[in-house]
C-alpha atoms as a printed R data frame, in Angstrom:
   type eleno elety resid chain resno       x      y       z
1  ATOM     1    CA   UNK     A     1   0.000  0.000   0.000
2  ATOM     2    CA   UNK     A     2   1.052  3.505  -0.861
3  ATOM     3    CA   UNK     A     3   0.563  6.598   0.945
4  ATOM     4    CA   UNK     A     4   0.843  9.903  -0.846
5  ATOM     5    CA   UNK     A     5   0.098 13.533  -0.152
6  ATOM     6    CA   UNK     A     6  -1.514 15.252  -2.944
7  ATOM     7    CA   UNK     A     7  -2.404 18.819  -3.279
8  ATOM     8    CA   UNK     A     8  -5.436 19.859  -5.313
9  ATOM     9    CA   UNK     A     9  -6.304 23.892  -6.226
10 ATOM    10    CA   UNK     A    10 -10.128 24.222  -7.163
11 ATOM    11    CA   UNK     A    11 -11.107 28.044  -7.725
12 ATOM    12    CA   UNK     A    12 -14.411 27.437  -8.944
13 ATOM    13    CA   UNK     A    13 -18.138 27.346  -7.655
14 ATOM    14    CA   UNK     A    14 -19.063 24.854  -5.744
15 ATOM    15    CA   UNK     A    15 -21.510 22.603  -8.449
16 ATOM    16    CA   UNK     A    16 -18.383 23.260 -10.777
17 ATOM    17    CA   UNK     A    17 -16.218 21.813  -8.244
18 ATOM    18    CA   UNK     A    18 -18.150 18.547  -7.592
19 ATOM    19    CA   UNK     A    19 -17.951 17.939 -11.404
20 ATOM    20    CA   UNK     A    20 -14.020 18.081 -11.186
21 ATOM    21    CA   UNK     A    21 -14.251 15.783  -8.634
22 ATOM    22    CA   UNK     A    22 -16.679 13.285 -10.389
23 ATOM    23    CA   UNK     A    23 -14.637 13.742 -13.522
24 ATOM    24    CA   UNK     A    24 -11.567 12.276 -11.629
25 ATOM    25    CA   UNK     A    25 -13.141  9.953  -9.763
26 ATOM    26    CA   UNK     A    26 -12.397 11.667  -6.604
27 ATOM    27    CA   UNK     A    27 -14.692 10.975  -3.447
28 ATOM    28    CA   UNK     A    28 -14.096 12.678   0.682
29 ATOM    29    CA   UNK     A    29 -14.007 10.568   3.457
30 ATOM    30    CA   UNK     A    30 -17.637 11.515   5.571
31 ATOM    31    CA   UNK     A    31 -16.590 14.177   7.766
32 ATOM    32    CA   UNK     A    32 -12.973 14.483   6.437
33 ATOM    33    CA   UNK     A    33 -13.171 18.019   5.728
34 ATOM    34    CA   UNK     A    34 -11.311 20.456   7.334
35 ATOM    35    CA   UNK     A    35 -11.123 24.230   6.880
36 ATOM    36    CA   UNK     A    36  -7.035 25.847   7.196
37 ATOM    37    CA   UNK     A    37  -8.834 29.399   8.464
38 ATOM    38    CA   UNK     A    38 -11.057 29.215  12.074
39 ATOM    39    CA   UNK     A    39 -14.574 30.075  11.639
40 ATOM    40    CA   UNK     A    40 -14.182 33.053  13.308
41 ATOM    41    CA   UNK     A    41 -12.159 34.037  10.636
42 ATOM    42    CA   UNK     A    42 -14.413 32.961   7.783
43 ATOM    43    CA   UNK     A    43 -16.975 34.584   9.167
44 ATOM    44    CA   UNK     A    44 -15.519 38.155   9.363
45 ATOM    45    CA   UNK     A    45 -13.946 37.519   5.411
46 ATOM    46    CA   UNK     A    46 -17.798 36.523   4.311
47 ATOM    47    CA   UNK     A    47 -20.415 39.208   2.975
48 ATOM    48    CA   UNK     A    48 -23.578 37.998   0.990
49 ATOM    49    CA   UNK     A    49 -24.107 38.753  -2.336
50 ATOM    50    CA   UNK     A    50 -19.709 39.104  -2.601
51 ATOM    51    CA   UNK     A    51 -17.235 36.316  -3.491
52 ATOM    52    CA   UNK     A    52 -15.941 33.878  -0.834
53 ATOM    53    CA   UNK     A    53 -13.230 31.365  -0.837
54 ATOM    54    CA   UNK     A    54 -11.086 29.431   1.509
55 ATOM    55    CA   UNK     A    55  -8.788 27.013   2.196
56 ATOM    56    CA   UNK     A    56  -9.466 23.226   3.445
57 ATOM    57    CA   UNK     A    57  -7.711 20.022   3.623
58 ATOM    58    CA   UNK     A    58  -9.732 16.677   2.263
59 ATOM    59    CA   UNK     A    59  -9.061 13.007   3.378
60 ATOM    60    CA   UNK     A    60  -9.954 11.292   0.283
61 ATOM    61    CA   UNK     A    61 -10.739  7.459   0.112
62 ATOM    62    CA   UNK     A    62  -8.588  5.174  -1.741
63 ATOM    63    CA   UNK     A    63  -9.981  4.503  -5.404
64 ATOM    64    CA   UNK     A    64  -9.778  1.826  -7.097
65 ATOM    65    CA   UNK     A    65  -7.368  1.210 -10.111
66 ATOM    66    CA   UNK     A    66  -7.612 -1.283 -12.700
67 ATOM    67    CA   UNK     A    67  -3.879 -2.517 -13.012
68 ATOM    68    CA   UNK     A    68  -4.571 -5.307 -15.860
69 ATOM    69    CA   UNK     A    69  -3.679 -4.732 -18.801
């Protein structure tokens, strides 16, 4: 088994983001998200109506590759 850290950059909406992640066959662990700012924080940067972005870290599960060939 091989363990890897892998670093992904989405800037895009959030229904645009779950098609990258479908597209690469990419699925989070159930609660395995994790924001890099405190909520405190996030909630002083947010204002309705304006963009919004942060950071987070994902635990992703283990796919499944097809190694015949």
């Amino acid at each position: 088994m091989f363990k890897f850290n892998c670093q992904l950059r989405v800037d895009l909406p959030g229904d645009e983001t779950q098609k990258v992640f479908d597209k690469e066959n990419l699925n989070v662990k159930d609660n395995k998200v994790n924001t890099i700012q405190k909520a405190e924080e996030l909630k002083k940067l947010f204002s309705p109506g304006n963009a919004f972005g942060f950071n987070a870290v994902l635990e992703l599960e283990e796919t499944k590759t097809d190694t015949s060939s």
